[in-house]
N, C-alpha and C positions, 0 to 999 in steps of 0.2 A: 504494500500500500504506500502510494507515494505521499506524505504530507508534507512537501516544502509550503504547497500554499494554505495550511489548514490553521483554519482561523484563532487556536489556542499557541500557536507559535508567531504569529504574526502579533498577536497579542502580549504575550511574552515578550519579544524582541521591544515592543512600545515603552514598555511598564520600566527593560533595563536601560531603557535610555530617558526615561523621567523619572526614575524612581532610583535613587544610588544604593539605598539597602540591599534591592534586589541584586546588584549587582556583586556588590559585597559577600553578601550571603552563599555566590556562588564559588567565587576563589578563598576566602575562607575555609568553606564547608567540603571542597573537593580538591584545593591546591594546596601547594607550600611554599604559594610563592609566584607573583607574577611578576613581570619585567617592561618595561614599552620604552623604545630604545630613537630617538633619532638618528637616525643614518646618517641625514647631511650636518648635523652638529651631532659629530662622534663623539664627544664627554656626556653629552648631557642627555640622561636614562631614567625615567620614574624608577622606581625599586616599591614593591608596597609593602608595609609591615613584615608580612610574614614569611619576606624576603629574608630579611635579616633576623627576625626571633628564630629561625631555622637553624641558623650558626652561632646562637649564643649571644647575639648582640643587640642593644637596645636602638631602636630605629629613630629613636629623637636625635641619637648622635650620630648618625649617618647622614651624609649630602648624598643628593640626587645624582650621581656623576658614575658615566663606565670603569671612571679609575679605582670606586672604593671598593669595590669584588674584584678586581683582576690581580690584588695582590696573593686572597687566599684561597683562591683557585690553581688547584694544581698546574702547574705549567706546562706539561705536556698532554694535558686533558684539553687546556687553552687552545693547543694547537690543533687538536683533533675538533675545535668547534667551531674554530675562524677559519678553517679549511671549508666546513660544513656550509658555513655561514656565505663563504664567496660561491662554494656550488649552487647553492640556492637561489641566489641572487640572479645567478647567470642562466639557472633553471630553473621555474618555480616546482617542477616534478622532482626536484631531489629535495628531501626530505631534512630541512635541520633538527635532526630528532639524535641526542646522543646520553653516553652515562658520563656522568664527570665526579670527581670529589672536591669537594672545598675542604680548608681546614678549619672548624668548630673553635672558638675563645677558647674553651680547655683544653686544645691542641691534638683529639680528636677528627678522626677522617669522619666525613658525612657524606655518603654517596647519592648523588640527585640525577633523576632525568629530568634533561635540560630539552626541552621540545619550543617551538619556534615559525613563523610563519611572515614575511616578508607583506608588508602593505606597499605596493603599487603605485605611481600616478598616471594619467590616461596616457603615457606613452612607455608606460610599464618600467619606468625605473623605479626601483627599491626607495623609501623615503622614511619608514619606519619599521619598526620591527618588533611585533608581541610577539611574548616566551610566557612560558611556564614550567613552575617547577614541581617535581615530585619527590618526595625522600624516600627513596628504598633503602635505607640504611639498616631498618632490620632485616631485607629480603639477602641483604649483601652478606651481615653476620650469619643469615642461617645458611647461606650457601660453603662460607667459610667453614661452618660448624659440620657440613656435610662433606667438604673433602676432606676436614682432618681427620673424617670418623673414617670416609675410605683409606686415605692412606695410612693410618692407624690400622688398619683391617688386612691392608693389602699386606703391611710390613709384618703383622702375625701369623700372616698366612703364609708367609716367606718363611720365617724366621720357623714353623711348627713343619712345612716342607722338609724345609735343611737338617728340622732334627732328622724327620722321619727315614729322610735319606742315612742321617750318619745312624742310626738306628740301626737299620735294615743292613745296611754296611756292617755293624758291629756283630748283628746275628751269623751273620754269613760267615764272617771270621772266627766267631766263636762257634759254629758251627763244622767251620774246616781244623780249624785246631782240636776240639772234639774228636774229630775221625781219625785224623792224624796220629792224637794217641792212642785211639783204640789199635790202628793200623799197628805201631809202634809196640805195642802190648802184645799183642796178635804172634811179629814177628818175633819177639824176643821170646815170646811162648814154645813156636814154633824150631827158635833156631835151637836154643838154651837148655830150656825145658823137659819137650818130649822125648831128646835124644836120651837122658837120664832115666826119665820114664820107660824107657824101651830096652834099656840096660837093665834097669831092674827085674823085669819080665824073665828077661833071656836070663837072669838069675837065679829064675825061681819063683820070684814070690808069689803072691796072692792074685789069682786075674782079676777077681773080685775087687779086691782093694786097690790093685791098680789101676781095671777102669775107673773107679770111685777116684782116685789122684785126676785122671787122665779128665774125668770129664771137670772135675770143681777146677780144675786149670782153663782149661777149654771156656766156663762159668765166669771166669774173672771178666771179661769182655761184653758178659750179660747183662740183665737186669737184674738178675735174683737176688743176687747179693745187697743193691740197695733197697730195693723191694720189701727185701724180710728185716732188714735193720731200721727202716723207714715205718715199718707198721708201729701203729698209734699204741699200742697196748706195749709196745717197745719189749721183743725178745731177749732174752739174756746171751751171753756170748756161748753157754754151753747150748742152750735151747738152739742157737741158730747154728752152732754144730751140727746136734741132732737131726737139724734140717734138713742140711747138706749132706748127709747121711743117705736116708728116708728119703730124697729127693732121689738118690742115687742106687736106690732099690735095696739097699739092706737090711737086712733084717735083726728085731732087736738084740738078737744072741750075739749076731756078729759086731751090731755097731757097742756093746757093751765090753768085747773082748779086745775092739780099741781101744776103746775108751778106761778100760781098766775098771770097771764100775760094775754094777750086781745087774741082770735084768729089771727086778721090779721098779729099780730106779729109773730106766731109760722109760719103761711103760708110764711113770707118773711124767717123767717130761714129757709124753707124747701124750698126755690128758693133758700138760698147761698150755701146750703150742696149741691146740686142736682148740681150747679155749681164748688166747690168744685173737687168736685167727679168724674167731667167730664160725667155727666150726662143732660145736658142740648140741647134741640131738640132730644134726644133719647128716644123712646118708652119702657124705661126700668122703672118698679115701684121701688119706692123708697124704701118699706117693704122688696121686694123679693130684691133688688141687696144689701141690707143690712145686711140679711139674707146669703147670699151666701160669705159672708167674714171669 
């Protein structure tokens, strides 16, 4: 709906040209700040109040003149506006519409958009020029407060990266050091060990007891060993004897005849391990859930 010509804005328009409240009420109420500037006498600029209540300073002691802002207006904002300012003129389609900072009495940046529009005479040269101002000074601080929070964000997300990294790194090492000793255990098992073990044999002794050396050797490399030391009810060093015994299929007569010890004794260890273990009123063998660790 076009209303340029509708008779509540034609009316309007009447009221702010006899009426100055009206006018007032309107850069008050929606600026912070207007400007009306003579072009062909460059000093001399109305400023209205809330020109200057905007940067701290009281407007009784301000002169109407272009010089008294151009000191605390940032200088290279200056030049991005009187750059703006000659485009305009020489085009009325390019837009004097920019951000600029002044500096505030308490020494305070104040960020304003500075917008602006060239008044004409019938042979279109520029002769005046009304502005307005807006303060986005809090738009400016929360934008400030939004990139510190990204790069604040970005820099923890760097910095929890780089652990993850030396992390990951650390496992892997600690991971090949691991093997490496089992490796290392393995072969000295192998080189050291079983030769002695196979000596023994060819000696004579026990095959029984031999495999039993051969296999708790073999075991060192395992899990068993921290598995049954590791349990919470925590076995005694005879009881995890007994284990490695029983794990290795002997039986009480024989593990007792190592041991130097009576049977009914080895039977009461193999009720405290079985308890222990949490194996007690459970149809589990003691060899085979031994076995299975």
């Amino acid at each position: 709906m076009n209303g340029d010509n509708h008779y509540l804005k034609r009316e309007l328009y009447q009221r702010i040209q006899n009426d100055s409240t009206i006018f007032e009420f309107l850069q008050e109420g929606s600026l912070d700040g207007i400007w009306y500037w003579d072009i062909e006498k460059a000093e001399n600029e109305w400023l209205s109040p809330r020109f200057w209540q905007i940067f701290g300073y009281d407007p009784e002691e301000k002169k109407h003149l272009a010089s008294e802002w151009q000191d605390i207006i940032n200088q290279e904002d200056l030049k991005v506006a009187l750059s703006n300012f000659s485009k305009h003129c020489d085009d009325p389609n390019h837009p004097y519409d920019q951000v600029v900072r002044y500096r505030h009495k308490d020494g305070s940046t104040v960020w304003i958009r500075c917008r602006g529009i060239a008044i004409r005479d019938d042979n279109g040269k520029p002769i005046r020029m009304l502005g307005a101002h807006i303060d986005i000074t809090p738009l400016k601080k929360l934008e400030n407060q939004n990139q510190q929070l990204e790069k604040r964000v970005k820099e923890r997300t760097k910095a929890l990266e780089e652990k993850t990294i030396t992390l990951k790194g650390l496992l892997e090492q600690m991971a090949l050091e691991k093997q490496q000793m089992k490796d290392d255990i393995t072969s000295n098992i192998e080189t050291l060990v079983m030769p002695s073990i196979e000596k023994l044999r060819l000696k004579g002794g026990s095959k029984k007891q031999i495999d039993m050396h051969r296999r708790t050797i073999e075991n060192l490399t395992s899990s068993f060993g921290r598995k049954i030391a590791n349990n919470r009810n925590k076995l005694s060093p005879r009881e995890i004897e007994v284990c490695n015994m029983v794990k290795n299929g002997l039986t009480n007569k024989e593990i007792a005849n190592l041991l130097n010890i009576a049977i009914y004794t080895i039977e009461a260890h193999r009720r405290m391990i079985r308890k222990k273990l949490g194996l007690v009123n459970k149809d589990i063998n003691l060899n085979t859930h031994l076995n299975s660790l």
